[in-house]
C-alpha positions, 0 to 999 in steps of 0.5 A: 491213070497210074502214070499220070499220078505220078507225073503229078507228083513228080511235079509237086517234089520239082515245084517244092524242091524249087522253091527250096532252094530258091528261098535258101539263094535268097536267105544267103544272098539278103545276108551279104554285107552289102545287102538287106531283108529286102533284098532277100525277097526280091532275089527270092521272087526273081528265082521263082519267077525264072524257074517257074511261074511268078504266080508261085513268087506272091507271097515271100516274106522274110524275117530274122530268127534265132536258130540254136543262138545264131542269128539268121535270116529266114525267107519263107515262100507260101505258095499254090500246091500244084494239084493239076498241071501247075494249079492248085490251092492258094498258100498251101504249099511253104518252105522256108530257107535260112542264111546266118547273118555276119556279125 
């Protein structure tokens, strides 16, 4: 039972870990000159897709924010906590990545 419990939990840290990193490659893809917000969260959701399952990709949403006087794009992923296997409570789990925006 031990074991498993930290399979579990090993796969919560990989499932976070990969939308982390997935809504960060967003944030700085949406910030390159040619692209947009929009642009952001498709590449967000394309990642999540490829890396897990796209269950995990419903709900990305970006937004431009101020950080510390920078202007950045924020992505945030809400997303299921995997609780067994790769099921678990709706929007439970949220990252968020961020990307300076080029004046």
């Amino acid at each position: 039972m031990f074991f498993l419990a930290i399979i579990q939990l090993t796969l919560v840290l990989h499932v976070r870990n990969t939308l982390i990193d997935a809504a960060a490659s967003g944030a700085r893809y949406g910030t390159l000159a040619d692209r947009g917000a929009g642009d952001a969260a498709e590449r967000t959701r394309t990642l999540i897709g490829a890396a897990l399952n796209p269950g995990f990709a419903e709900n990305v949403s970006t937004s431009e924010v101020s950080i510390e006087g920078f202007r950045t794009l924020e992505v945030t992923v809400r997303a299921p906590m995997p609780v067994i296997g790769l099921i678990g409570p709706r929007e439970m789990l949220e990252v968020k990545g961020h990307a300076a925006v080029q004046p």
